[in-house]
C-alpha positions as protocol buffer text, in pm:
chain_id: "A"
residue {
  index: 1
  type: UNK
  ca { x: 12964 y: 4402 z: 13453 }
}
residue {
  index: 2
  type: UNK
  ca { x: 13110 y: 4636 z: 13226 }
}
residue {
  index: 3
  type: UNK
  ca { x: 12921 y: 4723 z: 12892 }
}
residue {
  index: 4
  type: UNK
  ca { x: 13069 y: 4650 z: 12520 }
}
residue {
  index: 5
  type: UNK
  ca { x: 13211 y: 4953 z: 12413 }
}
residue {
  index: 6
  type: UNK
  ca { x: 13083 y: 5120 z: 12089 }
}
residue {
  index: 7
  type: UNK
  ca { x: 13220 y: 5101 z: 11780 }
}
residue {
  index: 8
  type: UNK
  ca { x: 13257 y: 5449 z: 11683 }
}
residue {
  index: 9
  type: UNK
  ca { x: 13286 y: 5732 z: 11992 }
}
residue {
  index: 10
  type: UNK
  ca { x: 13320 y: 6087 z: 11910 }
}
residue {
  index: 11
  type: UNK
  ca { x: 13333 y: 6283 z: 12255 }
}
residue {
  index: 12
  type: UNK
  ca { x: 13345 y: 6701 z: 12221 }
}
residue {
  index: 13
  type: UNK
  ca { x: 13501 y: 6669 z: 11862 }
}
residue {
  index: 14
  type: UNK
  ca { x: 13597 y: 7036 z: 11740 }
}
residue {
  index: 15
  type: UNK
  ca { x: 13739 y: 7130 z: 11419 }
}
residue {
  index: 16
  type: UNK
  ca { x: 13875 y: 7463 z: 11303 }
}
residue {
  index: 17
  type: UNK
  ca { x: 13982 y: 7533 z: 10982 }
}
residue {
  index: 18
  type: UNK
  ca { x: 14282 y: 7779 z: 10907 }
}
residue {
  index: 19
  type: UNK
  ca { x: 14360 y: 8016 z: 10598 }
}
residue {
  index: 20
  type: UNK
  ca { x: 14665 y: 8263 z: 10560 }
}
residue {
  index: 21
  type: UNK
  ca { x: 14371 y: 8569 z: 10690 }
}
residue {
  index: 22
  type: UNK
  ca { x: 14085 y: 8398 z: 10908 }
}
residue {
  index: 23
  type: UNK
  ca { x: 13985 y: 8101 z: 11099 }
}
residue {
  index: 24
  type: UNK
  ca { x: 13632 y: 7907 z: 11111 }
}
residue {
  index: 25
  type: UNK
  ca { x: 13505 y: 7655 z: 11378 }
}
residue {
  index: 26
  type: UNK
  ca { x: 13347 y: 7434 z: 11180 }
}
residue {
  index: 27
  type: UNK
  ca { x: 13215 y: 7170 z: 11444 }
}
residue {
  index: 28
  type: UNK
  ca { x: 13233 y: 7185 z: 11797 }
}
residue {
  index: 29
  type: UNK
  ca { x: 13150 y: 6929 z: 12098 }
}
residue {
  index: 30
  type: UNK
  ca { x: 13042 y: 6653 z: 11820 }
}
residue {
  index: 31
  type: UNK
  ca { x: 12950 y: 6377 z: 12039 }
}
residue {
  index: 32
  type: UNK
  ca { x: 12799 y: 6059 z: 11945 }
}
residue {
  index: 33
  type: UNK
  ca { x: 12839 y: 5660 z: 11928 }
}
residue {
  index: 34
  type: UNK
  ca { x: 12796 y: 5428 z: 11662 }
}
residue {
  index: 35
  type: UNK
  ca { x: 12714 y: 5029 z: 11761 }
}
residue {
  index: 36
  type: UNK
  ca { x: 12876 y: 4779 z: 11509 }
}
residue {
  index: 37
  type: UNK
  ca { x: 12700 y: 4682 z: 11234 }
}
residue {
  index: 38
  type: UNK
  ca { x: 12473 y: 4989 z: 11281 }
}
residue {
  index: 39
  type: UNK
  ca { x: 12360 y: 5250 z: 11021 }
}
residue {
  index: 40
  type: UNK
  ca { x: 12341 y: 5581 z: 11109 }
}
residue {
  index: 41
  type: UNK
  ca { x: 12211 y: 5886 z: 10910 }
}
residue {
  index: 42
  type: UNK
  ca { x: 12353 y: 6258 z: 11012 }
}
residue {
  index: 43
  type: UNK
  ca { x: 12118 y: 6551 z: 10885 }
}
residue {
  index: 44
  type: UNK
  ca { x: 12165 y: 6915 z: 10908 }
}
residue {
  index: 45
  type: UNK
  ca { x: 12143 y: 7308 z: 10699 }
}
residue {
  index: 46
  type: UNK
  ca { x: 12434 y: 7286 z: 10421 }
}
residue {
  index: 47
  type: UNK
  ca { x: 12769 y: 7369 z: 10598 }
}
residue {
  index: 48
  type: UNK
  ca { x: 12703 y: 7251 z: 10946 }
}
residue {
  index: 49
  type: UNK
  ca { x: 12999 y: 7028 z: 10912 }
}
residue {
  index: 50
  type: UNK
  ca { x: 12812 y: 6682 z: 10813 }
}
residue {
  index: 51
  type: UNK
  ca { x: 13104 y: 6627 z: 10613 }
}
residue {
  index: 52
  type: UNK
  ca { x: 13389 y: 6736 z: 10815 }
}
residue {
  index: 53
  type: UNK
  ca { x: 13267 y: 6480 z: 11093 }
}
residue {
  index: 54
  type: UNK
  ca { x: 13293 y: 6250 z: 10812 }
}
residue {
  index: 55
  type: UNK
  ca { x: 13642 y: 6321 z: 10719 }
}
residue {
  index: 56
  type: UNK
  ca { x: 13787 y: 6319 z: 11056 }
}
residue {
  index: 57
  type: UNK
  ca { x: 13623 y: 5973 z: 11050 }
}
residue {
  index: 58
  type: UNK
  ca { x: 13809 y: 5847 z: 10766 }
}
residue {
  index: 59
  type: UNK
  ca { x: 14105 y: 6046 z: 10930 }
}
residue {
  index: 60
  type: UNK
  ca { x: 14130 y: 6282 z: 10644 }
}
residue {
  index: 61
  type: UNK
  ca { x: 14094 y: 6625 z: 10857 }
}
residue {
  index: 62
  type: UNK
  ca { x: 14246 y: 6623 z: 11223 }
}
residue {
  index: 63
  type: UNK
  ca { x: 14022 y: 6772 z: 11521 }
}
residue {
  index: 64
  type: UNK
  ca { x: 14165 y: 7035 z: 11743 }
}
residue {
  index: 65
  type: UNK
  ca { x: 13969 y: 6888 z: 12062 }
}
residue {
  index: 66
  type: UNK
  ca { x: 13806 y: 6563 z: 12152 }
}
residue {
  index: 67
  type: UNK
  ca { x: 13851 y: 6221 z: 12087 }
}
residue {
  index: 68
  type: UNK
  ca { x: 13748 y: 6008 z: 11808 }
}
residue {
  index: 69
  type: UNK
  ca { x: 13776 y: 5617 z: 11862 }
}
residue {
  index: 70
  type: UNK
  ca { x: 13713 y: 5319 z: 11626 }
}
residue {
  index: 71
  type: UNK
  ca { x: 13745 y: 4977 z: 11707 }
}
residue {
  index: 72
  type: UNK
  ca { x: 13847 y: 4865 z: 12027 }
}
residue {
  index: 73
  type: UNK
  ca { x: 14131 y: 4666 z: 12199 }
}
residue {
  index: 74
  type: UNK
  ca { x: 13993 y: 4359 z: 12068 }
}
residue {
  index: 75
  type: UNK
  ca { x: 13869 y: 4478 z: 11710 }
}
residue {
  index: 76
  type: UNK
  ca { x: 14170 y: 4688 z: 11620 }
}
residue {
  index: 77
  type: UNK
  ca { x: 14077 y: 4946 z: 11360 }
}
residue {
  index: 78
  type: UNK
  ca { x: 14323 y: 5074 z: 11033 }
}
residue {
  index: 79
  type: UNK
  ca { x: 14184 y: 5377 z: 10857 }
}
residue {
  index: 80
  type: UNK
  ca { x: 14405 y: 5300 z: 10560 }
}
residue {
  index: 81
  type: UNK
  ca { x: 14244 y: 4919 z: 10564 }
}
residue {
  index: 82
  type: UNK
  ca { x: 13915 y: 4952 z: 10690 }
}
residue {
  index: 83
  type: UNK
  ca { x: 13726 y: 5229 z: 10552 }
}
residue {
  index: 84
  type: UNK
  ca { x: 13479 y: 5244 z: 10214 }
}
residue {
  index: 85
  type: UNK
  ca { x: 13376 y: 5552 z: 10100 }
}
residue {
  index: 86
  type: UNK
  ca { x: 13116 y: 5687 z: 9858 }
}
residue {
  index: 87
  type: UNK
  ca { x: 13045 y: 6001 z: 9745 }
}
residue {
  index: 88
  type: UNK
  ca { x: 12730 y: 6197 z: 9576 }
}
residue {
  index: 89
  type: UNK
  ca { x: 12973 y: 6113 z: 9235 }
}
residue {
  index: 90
  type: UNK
  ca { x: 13072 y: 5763 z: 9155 }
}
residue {
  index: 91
  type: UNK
  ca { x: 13433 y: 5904 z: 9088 }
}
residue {
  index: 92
  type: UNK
  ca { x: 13463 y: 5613 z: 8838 }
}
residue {
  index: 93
  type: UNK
  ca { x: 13779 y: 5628 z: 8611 }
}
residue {
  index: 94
  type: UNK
  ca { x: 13660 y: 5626 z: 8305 }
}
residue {
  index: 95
  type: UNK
  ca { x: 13941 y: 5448 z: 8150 }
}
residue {
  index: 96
  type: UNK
  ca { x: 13863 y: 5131 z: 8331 }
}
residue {
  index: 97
  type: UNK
  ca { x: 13595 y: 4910 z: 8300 }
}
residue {
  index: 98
  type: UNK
  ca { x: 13330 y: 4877 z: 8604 }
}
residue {
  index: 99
  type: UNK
  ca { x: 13517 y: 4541 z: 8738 }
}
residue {
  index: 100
  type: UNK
  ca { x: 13879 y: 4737 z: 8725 }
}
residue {
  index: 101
  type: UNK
  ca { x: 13758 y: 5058 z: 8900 }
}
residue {
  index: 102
  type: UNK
  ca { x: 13567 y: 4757 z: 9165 }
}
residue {
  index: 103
  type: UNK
  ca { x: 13943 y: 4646 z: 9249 }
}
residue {
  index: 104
  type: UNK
  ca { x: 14143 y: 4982 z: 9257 }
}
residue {
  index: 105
  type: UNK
  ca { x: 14132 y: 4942 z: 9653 }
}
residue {
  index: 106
  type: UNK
  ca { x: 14218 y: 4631 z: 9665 }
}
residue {
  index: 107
  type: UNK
  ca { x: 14543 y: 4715 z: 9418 }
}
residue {
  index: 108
  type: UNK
  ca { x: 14631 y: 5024 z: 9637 }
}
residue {
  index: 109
  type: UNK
  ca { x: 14602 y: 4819 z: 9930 }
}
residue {
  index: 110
  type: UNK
  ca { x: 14804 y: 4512 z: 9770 }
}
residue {
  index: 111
  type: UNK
  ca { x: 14557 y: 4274 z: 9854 }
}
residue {
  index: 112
  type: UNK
  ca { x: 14591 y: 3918 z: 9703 }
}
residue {
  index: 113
  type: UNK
  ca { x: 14421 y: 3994 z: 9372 }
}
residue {
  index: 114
  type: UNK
  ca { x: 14302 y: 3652 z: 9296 }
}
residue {
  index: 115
  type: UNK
  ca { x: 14031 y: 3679 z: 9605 }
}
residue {
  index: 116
  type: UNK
  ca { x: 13967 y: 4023 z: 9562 }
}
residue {
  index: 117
  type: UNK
  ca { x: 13877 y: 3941 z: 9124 }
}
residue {
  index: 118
  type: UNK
  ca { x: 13659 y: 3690 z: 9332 }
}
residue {
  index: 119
  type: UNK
  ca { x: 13514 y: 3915 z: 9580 }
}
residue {
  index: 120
  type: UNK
  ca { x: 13465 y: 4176 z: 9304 }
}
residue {
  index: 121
  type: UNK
  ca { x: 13250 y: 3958 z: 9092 }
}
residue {
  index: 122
  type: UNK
  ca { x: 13025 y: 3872 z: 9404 }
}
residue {
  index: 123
  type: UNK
  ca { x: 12990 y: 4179 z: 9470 }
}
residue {
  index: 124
  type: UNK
  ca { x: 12884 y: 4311 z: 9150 }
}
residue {
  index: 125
  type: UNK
  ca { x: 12666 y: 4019 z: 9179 }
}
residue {
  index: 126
  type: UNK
  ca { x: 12504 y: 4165 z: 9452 }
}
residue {
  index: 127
  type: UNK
  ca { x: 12477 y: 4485 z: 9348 }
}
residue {
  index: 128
  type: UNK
  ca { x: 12292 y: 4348 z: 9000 }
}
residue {
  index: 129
  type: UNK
  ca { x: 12572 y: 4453 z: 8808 }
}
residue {
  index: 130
  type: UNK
  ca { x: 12720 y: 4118 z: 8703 }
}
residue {
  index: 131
  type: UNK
  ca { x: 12687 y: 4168 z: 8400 }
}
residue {
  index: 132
  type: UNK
  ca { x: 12839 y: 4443 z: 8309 }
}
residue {
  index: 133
  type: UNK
  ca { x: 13180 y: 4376 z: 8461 }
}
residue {
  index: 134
  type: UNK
  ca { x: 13357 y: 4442 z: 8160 }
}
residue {
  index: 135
  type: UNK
  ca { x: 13183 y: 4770 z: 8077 }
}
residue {
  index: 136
  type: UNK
  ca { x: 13317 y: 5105 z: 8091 }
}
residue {
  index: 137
  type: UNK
  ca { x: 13123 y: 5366 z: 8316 }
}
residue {
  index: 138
  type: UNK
  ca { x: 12999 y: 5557 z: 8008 }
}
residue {
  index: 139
  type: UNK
  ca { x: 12771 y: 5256 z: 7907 }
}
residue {
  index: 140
  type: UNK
  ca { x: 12637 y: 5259 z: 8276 }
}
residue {
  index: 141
  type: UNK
  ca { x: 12294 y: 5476 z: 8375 }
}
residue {
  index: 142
  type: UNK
  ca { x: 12368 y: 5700 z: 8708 }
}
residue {
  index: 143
  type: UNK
  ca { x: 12244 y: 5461 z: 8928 }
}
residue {
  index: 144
  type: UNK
  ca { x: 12442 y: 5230 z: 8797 }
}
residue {
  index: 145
  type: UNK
  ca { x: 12761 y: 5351 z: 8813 }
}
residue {
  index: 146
  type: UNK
  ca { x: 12685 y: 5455 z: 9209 }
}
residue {
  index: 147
  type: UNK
  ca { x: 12654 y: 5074 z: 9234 }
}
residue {
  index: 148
  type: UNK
  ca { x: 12977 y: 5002 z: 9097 }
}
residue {
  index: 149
  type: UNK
  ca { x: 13079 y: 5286 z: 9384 }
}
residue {
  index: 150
  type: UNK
  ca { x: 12934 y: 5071 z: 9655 }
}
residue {
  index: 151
  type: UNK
  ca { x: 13085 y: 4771 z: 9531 }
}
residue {
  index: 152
  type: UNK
  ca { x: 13443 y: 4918 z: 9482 }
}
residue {
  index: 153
  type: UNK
  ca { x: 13365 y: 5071 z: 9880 }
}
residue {
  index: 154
  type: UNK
  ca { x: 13333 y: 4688 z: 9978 }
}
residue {
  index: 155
  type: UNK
  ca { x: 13554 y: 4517 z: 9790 }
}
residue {
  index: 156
  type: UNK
  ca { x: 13868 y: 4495 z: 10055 }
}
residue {
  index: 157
  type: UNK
  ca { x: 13563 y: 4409 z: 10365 }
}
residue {
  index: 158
  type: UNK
  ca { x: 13614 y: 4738 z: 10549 }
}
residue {
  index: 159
  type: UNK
  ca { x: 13482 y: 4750 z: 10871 }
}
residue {
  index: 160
  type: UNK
  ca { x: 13341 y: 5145 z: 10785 }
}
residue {
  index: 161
  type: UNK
  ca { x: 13188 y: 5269 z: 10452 }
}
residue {
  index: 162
  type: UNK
  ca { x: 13108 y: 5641 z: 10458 }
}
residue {
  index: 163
  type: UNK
  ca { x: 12855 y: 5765 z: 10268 }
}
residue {
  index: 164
  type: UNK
  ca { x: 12834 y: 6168 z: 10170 }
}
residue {
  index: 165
  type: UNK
  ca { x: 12506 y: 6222 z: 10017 }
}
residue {
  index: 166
  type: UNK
  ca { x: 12540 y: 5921 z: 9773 }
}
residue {
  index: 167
  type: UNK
  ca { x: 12199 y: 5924 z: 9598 }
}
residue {
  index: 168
  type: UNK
  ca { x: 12192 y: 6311 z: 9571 }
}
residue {
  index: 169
  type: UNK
  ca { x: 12229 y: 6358 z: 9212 }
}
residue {
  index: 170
  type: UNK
  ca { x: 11990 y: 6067 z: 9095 }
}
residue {
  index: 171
  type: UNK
  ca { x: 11647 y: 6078 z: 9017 }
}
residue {
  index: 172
  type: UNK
  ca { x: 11377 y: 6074 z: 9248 }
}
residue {
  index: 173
  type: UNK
  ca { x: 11270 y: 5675 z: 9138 }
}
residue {
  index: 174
  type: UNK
  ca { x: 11621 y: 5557 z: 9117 }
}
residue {
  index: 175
  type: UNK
  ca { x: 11679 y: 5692 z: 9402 }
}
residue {
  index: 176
  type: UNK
  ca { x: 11438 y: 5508 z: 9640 }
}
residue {
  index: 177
  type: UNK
  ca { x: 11559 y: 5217 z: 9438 }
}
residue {
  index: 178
  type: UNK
  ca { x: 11863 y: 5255 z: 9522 }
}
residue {
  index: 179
  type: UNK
  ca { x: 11786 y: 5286 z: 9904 }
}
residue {
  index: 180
  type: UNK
  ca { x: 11668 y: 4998 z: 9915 }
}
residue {
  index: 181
  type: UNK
  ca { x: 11958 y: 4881 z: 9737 }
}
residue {
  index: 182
  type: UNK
  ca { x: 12183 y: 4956 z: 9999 }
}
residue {
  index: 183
  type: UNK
  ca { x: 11982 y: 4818 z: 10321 }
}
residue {
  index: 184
  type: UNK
  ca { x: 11970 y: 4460 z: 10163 }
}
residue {
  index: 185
  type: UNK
  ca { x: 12351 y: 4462 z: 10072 }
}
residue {
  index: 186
  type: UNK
  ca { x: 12379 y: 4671 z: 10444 }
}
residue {
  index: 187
  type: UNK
  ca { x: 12209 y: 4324 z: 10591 }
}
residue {
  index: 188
  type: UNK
  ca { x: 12414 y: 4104 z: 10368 }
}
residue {
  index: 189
  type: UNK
  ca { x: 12762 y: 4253 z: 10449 }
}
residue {
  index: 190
  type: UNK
  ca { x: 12686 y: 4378 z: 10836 }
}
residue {
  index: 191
  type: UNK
  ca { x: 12899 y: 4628 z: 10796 }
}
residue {
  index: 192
  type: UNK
  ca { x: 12899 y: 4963 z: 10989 }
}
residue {
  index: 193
  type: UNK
  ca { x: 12746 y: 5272 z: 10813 }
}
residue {
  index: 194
  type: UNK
  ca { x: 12713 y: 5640 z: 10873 }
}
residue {
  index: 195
  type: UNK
  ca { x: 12517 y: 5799 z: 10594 }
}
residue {
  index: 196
  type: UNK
  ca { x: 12526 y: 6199 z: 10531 }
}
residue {
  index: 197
  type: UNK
  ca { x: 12203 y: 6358 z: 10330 }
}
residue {
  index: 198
  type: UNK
  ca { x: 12000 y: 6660 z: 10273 }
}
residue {
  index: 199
  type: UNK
  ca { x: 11694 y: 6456 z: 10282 }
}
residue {
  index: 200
  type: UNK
  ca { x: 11442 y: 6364 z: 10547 }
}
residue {
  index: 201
  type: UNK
  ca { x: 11253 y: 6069 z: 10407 }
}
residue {
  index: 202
  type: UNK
  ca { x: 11587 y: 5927 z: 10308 }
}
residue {
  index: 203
  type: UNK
  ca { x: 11710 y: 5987 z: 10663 }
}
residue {
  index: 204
  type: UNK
  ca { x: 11409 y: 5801 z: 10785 }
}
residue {
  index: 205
  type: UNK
  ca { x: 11443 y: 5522 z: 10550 }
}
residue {
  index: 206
  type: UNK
  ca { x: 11764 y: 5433 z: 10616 }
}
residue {
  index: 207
  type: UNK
  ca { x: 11818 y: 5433 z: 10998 }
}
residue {
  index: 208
  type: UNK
  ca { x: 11709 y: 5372 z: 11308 }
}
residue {
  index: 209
  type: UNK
  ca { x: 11859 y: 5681 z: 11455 }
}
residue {
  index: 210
  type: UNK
  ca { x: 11932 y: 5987 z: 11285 }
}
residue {
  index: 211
  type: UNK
  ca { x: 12160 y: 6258 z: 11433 }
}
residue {
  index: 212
  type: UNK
  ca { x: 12077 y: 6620 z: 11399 }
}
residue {
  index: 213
  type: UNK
  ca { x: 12357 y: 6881 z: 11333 }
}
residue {
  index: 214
  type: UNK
  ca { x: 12287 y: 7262 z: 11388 }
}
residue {
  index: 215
  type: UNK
  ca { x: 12388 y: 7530 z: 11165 }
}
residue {
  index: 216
  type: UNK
  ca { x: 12789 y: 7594 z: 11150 }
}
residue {
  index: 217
  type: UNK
  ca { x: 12973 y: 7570 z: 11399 }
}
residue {
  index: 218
  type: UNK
  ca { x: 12785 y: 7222 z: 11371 }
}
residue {
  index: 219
  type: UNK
  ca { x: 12685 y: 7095 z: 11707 }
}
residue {
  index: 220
  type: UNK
  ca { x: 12479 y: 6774 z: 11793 }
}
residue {
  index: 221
  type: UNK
  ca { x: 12133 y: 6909 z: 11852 }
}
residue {
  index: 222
  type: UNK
  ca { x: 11953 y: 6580 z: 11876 }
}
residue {
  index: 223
  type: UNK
  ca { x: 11922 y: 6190 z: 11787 }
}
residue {
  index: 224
  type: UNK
  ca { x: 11603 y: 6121 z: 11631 }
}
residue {
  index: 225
  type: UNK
  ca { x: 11515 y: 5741 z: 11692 }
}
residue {
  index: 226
  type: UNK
  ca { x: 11285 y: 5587 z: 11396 }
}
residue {
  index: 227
  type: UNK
  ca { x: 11105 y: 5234 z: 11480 }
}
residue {
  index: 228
  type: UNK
  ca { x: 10993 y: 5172 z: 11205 }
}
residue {
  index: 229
  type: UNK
  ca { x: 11090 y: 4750 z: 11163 }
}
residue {
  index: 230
  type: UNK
  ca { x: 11226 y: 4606 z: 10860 }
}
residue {
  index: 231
  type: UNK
  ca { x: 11206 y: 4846 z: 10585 }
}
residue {
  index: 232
  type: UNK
  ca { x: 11017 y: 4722 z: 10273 }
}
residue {
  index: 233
  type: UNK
  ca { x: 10816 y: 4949 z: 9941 }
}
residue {
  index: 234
  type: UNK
  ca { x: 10548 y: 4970 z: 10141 }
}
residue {
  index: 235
  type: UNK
  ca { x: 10719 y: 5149 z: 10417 }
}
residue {
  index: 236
  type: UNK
  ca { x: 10701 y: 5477 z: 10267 }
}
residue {
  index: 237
  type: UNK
  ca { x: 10318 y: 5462 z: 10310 }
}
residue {
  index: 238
  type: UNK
  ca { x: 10314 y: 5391 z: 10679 }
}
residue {
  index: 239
  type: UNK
  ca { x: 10185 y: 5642 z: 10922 }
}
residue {
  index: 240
  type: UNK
  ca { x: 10471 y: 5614 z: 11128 }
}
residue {
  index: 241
  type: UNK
  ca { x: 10676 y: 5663 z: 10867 }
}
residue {
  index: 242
  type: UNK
  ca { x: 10530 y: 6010 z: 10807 }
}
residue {
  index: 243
  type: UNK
  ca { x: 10569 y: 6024 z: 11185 }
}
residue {
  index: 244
  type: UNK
  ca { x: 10900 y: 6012 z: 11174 }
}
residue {
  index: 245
  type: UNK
  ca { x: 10975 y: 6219 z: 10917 }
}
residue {
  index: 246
  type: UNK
  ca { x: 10811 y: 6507 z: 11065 }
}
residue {
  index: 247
  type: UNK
  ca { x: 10983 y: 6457 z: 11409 }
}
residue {
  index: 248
  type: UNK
  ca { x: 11266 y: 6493 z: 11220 }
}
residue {
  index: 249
  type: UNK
  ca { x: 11165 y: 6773 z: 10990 }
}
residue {
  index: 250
  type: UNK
  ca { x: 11046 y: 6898 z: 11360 }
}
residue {
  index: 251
  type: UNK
  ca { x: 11400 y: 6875 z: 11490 }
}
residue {
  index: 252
  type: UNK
  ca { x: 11560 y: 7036 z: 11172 }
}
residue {
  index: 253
  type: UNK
  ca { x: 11331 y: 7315 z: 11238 }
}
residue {
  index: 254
  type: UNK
  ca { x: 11429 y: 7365 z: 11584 }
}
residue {
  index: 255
  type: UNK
  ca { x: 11809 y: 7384 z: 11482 }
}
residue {
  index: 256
  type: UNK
  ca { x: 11677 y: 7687 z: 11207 }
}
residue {
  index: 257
  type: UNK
  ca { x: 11511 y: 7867 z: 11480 }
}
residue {
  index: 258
  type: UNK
  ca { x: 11792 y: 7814 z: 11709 }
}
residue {
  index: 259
  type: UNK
  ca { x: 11602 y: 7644 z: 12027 }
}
């Protein structure tokens, strides 16, 4: 009986990057799966290439070696069409209000507008911004305007949002707020979610599984799994959620020391 393929495989991804005068390997032998519907956080030091893998995700940077596959032959994949990203900015243009900047995929993407206006509004529903749809991002707090990011990442129902250190420039309160945010509109939507960050607790939060880059060229150095159930306020006080932040602290320690 054959198994169900993943829904992301990277197998021996490398990357280089080129200038006129010198050459880097910036990730070599990446390889790791994704199920649908998963979340999955990637840790490592600052420039091990957490967010290279990401772009050659979203098919923004080509690899050199490897192969990266999405979908499968009976859930084709589009990069174009089925990708969300979100970044440690919101990246909200200023000049329109929060429901506007929520659509600009869907307008670049020439979706019917009346059902994505009606998708927006749910979503900003859902992301407790409904009513502020006719704001502009100025009036909007930090975390705020990150929620209007996730929403406008959702609005054309991508199969893939990408997430590069998203809550990094909030506060430490909004923060965890917002984490918690994102795994109740993560079990609303069931969509499929790999989730850069510098930080363990959030790593340990978030997923089940968190993959462990070494230092540049950024390698695959291990895949911390984190049973920890269904993640609620009180999680943070659990013993084995301490656990499993110092298995991975453990594991990003390892990388340092290069064992």
């Amino acid at each position: 009986m054959n198994s169900v393929p993943s829904f992301i495989q990277l197998d021996s991804v490398r990357k280089v990057y080129r200038g006129r005068r010198e050459e880097f390997l910036a990730v070599s032998d990446v390889t790791f799966d994704v199920e649908a519907g998963e979340l999955v956080c990637m840790v490592g030091p600052s420039g091990c290439g957490k967010t290279t893998v990401l772009k050659i995700l979203a098919g923004l940077h080509s690899h050199e070696d490897g192969t990266v596959r999405i979908g499968s032959q009976s859930d084709s994949f589009d990069p174009a069409r089925d990708i969300g990203m979100v970044f440690q900015q919101p990246l909200l243009l200023k000049w329109r209000r929060v429901i506007e900047n929520v659509l600009l995929p869907a307008e670049i993407l020439g979706l019917n507008m009346g059902e994505a206006k009606e998708r927006a509004r749910h979503l900003l529903d859902m992301v407790g911004l409904s009513g502020f749809a006719q704001s502009y991002p100025y009036e909007l707090s930090g975390g705020m305007q990150q929620r209007a990011a996730i929403a406008r990442a959702l609005v054309h129902d991508p199969k893939l949002i990408l997430m590069d250190e998203p809550f990094g420039a909030l506060d430490e309160m909004t923060r965890e707020h917002m984490q918690g945010e994102l795994l109740r509109i993560w079990r609303e939507t069931g969509t499929t979610v790999v989730f850069v960050t510098h930080s363990i607790p959030e790593a340990a939060f978030l997923s089940n599984r968190v993959v462990v880059l070494s230092p540049r060229p950024g390698r695959i150095h291990s895949i911390v799994g984190v049973d920890l159930g269904e993640r609620t306020e009180d999680t943070r006080e659990d013993p084995d959620f301490f656990q499993a932040t110092t298995e991975i602290r453990e594991a990003l320690r390892a990388v340092e020391d290069g064992s």
